[in-house]
C-alpha positions in Angstrom: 83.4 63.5 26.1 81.2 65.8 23.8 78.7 63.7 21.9 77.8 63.4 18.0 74.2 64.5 17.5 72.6 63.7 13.5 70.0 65.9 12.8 67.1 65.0 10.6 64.4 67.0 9.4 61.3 65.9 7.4 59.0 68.0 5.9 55.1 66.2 6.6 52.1 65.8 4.8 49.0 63.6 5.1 48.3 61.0 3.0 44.7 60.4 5.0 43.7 61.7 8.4 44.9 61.2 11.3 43.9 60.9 14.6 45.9 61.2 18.3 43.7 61.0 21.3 43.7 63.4 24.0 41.8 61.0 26.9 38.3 63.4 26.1 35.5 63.2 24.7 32.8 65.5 23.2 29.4 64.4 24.4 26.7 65.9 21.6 23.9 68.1 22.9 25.9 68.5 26.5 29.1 70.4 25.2 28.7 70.4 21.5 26.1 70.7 19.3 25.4 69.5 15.4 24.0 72.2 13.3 23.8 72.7 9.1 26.5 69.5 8.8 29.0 71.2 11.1 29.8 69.8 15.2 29.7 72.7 17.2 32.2 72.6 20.1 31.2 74.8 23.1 33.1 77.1 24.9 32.7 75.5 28.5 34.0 78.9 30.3 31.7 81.2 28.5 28.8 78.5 29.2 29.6 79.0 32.9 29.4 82.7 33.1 25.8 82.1 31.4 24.8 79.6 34.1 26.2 82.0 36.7 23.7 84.4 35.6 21.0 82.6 34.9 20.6 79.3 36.6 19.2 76.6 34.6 18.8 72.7 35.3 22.0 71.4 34.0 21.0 68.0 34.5 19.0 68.1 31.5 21.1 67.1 28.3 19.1 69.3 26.2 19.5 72.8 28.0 22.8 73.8 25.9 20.9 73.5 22.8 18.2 75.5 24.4 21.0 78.5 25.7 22.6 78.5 21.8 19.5 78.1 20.1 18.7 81.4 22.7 22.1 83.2 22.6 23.5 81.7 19.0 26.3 78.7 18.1 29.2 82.2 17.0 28.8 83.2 20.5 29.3 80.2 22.8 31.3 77.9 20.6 34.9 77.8 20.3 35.5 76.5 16.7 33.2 74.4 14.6 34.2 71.3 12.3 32.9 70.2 8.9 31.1 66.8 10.3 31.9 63.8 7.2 29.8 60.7 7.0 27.6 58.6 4.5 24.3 59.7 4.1 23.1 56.6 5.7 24.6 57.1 9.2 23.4 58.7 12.1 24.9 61.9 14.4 27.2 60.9 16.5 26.2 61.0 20.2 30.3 61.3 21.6 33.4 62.1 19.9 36.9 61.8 20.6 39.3 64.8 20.5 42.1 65.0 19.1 45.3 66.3 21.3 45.9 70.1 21.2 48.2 72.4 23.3 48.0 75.1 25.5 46.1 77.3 23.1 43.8 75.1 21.7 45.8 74.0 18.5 46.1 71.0 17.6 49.6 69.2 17.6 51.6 66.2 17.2 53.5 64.7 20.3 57.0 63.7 20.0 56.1 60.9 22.0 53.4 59.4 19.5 55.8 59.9 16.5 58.9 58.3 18.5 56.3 55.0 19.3 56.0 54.8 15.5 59.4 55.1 14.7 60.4 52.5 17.9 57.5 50.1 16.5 60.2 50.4 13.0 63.1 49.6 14.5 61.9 46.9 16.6 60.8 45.6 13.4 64.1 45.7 11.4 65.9 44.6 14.2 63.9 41.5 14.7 62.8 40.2 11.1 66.5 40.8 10.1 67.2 38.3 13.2 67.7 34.5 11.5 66.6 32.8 14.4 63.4 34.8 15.0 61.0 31.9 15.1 63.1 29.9 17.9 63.3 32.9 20.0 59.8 33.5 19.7 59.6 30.1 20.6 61.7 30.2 23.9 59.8 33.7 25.0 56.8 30.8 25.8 53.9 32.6 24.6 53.4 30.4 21.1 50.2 28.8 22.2 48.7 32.3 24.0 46.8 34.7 21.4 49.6 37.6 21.2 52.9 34.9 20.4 55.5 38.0 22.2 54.8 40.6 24.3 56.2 44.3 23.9 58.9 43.8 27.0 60.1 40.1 25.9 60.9 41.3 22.4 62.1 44.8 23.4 64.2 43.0 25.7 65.8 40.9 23.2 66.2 43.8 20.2 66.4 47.0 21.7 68.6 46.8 24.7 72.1 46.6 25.5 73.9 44.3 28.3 71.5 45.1 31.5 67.6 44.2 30.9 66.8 47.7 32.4 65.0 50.7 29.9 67.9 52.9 31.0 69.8 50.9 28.4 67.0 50.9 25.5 68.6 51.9 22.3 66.3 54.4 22.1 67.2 56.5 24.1 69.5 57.4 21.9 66.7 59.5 19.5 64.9 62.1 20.8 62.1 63.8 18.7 60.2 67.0 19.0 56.8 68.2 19.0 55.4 69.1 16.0 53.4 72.0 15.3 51.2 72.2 12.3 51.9 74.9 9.9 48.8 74.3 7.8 46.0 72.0 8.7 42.2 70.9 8.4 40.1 69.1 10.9 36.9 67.1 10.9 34.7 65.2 12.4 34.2 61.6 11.0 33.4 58.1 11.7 36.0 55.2 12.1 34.6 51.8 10.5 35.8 48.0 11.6 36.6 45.1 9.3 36.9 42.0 10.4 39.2 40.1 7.7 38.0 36.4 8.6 34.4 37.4 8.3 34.7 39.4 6.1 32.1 42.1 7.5 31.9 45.0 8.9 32.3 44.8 13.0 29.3 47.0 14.8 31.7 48.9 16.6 31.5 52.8 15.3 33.5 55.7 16.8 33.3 59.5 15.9 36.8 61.3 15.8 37.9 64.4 15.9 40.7 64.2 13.1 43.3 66.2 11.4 44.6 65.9 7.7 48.5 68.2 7.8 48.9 70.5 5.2 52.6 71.3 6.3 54.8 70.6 9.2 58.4 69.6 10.2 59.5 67.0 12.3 62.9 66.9 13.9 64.7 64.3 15.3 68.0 63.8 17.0 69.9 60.9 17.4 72.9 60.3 19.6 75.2 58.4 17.4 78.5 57.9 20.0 75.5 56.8 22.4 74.2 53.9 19.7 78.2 53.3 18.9 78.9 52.8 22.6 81.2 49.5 22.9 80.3 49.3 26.1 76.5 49.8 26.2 76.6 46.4 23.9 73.5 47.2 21.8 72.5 44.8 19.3 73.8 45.4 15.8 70.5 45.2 14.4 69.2 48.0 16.1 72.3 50.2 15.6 71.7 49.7 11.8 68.5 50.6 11.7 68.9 53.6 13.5 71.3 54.5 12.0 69.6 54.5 8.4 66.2 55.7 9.8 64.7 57.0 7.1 65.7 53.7 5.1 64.1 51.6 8.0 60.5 53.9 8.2 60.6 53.1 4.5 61.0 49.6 4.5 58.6 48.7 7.5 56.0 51.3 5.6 55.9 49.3 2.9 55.8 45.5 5.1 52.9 47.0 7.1 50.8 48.5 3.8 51.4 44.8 2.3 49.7 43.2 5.6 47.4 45.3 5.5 45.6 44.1 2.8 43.6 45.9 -0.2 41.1 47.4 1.6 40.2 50.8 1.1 43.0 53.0 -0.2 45.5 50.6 0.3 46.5 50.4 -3.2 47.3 54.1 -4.2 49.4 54.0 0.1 51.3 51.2 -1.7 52.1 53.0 -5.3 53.3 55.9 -2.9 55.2 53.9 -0.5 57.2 52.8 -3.9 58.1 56.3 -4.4 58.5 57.8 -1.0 58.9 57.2 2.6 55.5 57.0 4.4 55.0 56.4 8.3 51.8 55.7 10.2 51.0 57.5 13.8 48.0 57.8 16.0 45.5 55.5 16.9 46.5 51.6 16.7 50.3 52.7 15.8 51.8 50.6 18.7 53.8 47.3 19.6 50.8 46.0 20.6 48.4 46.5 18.2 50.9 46.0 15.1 52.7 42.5 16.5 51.8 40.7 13.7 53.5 42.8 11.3 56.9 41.6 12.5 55.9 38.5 11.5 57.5 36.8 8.2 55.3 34.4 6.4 57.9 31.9 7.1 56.7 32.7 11.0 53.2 32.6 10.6 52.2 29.2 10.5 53.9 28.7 13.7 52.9 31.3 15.7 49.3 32.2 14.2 48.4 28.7 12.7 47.7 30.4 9.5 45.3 33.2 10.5 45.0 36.4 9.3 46.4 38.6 11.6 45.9 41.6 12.8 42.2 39.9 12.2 40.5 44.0 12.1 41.3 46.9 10.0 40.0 50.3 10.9 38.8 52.4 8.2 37.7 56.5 8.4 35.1 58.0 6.0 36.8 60.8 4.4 35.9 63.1 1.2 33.1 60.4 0.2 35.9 57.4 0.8 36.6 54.9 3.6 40.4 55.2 4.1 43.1 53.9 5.9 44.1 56.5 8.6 47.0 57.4 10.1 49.4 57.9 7.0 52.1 60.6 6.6 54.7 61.5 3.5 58.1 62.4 4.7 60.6 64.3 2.6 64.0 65.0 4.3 65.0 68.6 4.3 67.9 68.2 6.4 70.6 66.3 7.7 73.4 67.1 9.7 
């Protein structure tokens, strides 16, 4: 039987950075190299030939600034990044890439963007659940640190008759990769809050981060799939699939008012009045963001009144500290 595919389109831009991890690092003075307030990433291959030619100890984590210093950053480095940071705060010694494809460009997965939009849904479909507090209750994990894991509640929301992930709703929505049409990257420092102490945490890491100009995304959703009478999937989910862009929206706003007011918080929530905003990358998952399915009617019960999540990460960015992560969406298309 020939299936009924919606197609939505959204036109992207950043709101802050964003970052999405590709698993490496850049370790300064070894492969890259900080010169005039720019990170200088170098090109491994060509470094190689150099070696090959003239042997050098490369045990010692100062010889590529020797070779560049000797042969010059233009020729051994494959692209260079404007490094931003307070005046007060060292060079980074590592810093984390973001993901890029097979010519060096950086891109966003379909997978990262379909965790954000899953983390949505799971919301809607749970906080618009009655009983939510009972059935957090009878998933036995109220007196453990994280009240319901990823599985118990994806269990419960997102799948149909059979407890198996070939019968997650989401299957149903498949979303591309997204190449950037127009971008800038840089190289800055993520910051942690802690919320009950009200301090800044010690922990500091350098990204590699991208703020998108202009890009598409495209998604596709199955909709005789999500209707199936037989697949049995929970009317909550169906609906908001179904109104996606209404459910990004909504959960947008939820997770901004969690938050807190903290860094640029206030002008994400004046926009997330007037558009629809959605947060990728780093700390976008079930995981991290459990508490925002959380009602306050919920919280006493299952955090005894704590803040939660108890750390917010901030990134320093044109002379700011910002929350990162946050994208505009403006739907071009639906058919």
């Amino acid at each position: 039987m020939r299936r009924k595919l919606m197609k939505i389109i959204f036109e992207v831009k950043s709101l802050t950075p964003i970052f999405i991890g590709s698993g490496e690092d850049s370790t300064v003075y070894y492969d890259s190299l900080i010169k005039g307030g720019r990170i200088y990433f170098v090109d491994l291959n060509k470094l190689a030939e150099y070696f090959i030619n003239e042997p050098h100890n490369i045990v010692n984590p100062n010889v590529v600034s020797r070779i560049i210093g000797k042969i010059g950053l233009k020729n051994l480095s494959k692209y260079s990044l404007e490094l931003q940071r307070p005046q007060n705060l060292k060079d980074p010694s590592k810093v984390k890439l973001f993901i890029k494809d097979a010519y060096g460009k950086p891109y966003i997965p379909g997978t990262s963007l379909k965790g954000s939009i899953r983390t949505a849904v799971l919301w809607k479909s749970a906080y618009q659940t009655d009983d939510l507090a009972n059935i957090l209750r009878n998933i036995g994990r109220i007196n453990r640190r994280k009240p319901g894991d990823d599985k118990d509640l994806i269990r419960i929301f997102l799948r149909g008759k059979e407890d198996d992930p070939k019968y997650d709703i989401m299957k149903a929505v498949t979303v591309r990769d997204v190449k950037l049409r127009s971008y800038e990257s840089f190289v800055m420092p993520i910051k942690i809050i802690n919320i009950v102490k009200g301090k800044d945490l010690r922990f500091r890491v350098w990204i590699e981060a991208v703020f998108v100009k202009k890009a598409y995304i495209e998604i596709v959703i199955d909709e005789k799939l999500i209707r199936s009478n037989e697949l049995s999937f929970p009317e909550n989910a169906k609906k908001a699939i179904l109104n996606l862009e209404g459910t990004i929206r909504e959960y947008s706003k939820f997770l901004l008012g969690k938050l807190g007011r903290i860094g640029n918080a206030n002008s994400l929530i004046d926009e997330a009045n007037r558009t629809t905003l959605l947060y990728v990358g780093w700390g976008g998952g079930w995981n991290a963001m459990t508490g925002s399915l959380i009602s306050e009617r919920d919280k006493s019960i299952l955090f005894r009144n704590r803040e939660f999540p108890v750390s917010r990460r901030l990134v320093y960015y044109n002379g700011n500290w910002v929350l990162p992560g946050w994208l505009r969406l403006r739907k071009i298309v639906t058919q």
